[in-house]
N, C-alpha and C positions, 0 to 999 in steps of 0.2 A: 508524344505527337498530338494527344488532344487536348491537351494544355497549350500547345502550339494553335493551334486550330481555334480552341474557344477563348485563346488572347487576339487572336487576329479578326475572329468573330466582334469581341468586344468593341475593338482599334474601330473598325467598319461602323458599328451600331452608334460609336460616340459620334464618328463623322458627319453619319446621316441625322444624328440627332441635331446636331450645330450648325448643319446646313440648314436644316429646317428651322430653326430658331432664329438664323440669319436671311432669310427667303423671304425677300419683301421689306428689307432695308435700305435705303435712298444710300446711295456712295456716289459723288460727284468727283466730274474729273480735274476742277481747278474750281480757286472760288474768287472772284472778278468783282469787288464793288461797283455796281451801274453809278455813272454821274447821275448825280438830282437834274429833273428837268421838269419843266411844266409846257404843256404842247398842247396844240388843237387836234380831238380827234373827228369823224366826215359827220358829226351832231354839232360842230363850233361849240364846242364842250371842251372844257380845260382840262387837264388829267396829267397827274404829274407820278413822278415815283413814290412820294407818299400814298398817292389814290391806290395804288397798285399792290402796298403791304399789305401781307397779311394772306395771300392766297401764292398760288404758283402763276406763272406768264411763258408763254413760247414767245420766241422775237424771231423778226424776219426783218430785212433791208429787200424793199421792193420801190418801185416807180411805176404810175399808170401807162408813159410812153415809152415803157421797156417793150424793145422789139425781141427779146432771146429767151434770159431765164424766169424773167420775173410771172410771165403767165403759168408756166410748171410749176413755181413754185407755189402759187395763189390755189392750184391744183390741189399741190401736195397736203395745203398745208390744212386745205377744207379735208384731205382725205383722212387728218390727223383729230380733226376733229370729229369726222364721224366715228371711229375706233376709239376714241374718248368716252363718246357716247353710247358707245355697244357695252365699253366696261361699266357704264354706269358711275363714270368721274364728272363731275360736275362744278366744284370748285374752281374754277382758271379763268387764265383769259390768254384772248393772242394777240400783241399786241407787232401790229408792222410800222414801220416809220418811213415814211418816203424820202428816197435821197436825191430826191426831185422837187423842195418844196417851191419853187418860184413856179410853179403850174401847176403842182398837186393843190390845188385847193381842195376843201372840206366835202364841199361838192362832187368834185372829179373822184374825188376819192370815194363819195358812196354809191354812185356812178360805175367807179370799178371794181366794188364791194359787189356788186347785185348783177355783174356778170359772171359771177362765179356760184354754182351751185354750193352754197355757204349753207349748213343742218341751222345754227344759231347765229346771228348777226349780233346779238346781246352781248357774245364773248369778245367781238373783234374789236380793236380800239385801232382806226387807222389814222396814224398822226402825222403830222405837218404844223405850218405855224414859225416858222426859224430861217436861218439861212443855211445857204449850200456847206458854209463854213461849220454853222454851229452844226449840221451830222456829218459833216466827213472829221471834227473835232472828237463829238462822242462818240461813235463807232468804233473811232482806236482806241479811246481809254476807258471805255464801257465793256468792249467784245473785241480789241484786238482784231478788227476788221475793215481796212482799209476802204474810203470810198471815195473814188475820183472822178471827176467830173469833167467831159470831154470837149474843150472847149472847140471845135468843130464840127461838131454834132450836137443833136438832143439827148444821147444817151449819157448814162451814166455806170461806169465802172464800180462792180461791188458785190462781197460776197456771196454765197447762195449757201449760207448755213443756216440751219435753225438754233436757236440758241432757249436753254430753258434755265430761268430764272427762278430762284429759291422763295420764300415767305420774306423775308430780310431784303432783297433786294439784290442778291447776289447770285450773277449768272455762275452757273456751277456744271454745267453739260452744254457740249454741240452735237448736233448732227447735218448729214449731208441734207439738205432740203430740196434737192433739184435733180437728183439721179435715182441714188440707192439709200430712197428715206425709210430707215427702220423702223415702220409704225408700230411694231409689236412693244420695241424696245422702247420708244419715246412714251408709249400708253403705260407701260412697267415702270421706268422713272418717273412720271406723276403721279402715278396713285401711290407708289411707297415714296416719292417727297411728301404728298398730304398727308399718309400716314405718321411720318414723320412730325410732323408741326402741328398736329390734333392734339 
């Protein structure tokens, strides 16, 4: 019975040893090559998927005359970066793309950069510069996120996920960005992706 006991003992202490060995390892849920692009972001500053190697990115599809999700999400995603910065991560960027670009200018866009209580503006890259066509193009074959364009309205149809991008360029995790955003969890996959690519 104690040979029973101090092998079950053992089974337990290996476990918790390999947890902890494994606690703080980046494991992505899919891995997505971004198409190359080069855009304007609200500085009329060029910035393309090369600029962006080499660090982790959050992506969001937002537009300044979104009347529904896109202000939660501009919310959300400032509240993503203040929990960035309670952990003490620093390395990143967040990069949104408006799928509004025939109004979103550079301008509009920092405009509605600086109505949001934003910790760092340094991080945000808000781009534009393209047509309607070229992001509801990338969207699908970058992030598998459909964006349509409503030709009877101002609005525009388009996901409300956050998406986090690898050092390589490759989106690797979503989450909800607009209800039930996991900041603990999204804070947890950036610091062990950086760890990771260190």
């Amino acid at each position: 019975m104690k040979k029973l006991i101090s092998a079950a003992a053992m089974i337990i202490l290996t476990a918790l040893v390999l947890g902890a060995c494994n606690a703080g390892k980046f494991e992505g849920d899919f891995s997505w090559d971004v198409e190359p692009f080069e855009y304007t972001n609200q500085h009329g500053e060029a910035v393309s998927l090369e600029d962006l190697k080499g660090q982790p990115w959050l992506v969001q599809f937002v537009f300044t005359n979104c009347t529904s999700v896109c202000p939660p999400m501009m919310f959300n995603m400032a509240e993503v970066q203040d929990h960035l910065a309670e952990a003490g991560i620093e390395d990143y960027k967040i990069v949104s793309f408006s799928v509004d670009p025939e109004y979103d200018t550079p301008e509009k866009l920092q405009e509605y950069l600086d109505t949001f209580e934003v910790a760092d503006q340094s991080k945000w890259e808000m781009l534009t510069g393209y047509t309607q066509e070229d992001i509801a193009d990338f969207s699908v074959k970058s992030f598998k996120l459909p964006v349509i364009d409503d030709p009877n309205s101002d609005q525009v149809t388009h996901g409300t996920s956050f998406f986090l991008v690898n050092q390589e360029g490759e989106a690797v995790k979503s989450y909800d960005g607009y209800m039930e955003v996991p900041y603990d969890i999204i804070t947890e996959d950036m610091e062990a992706l950086i760890k990771a690519g260190a």
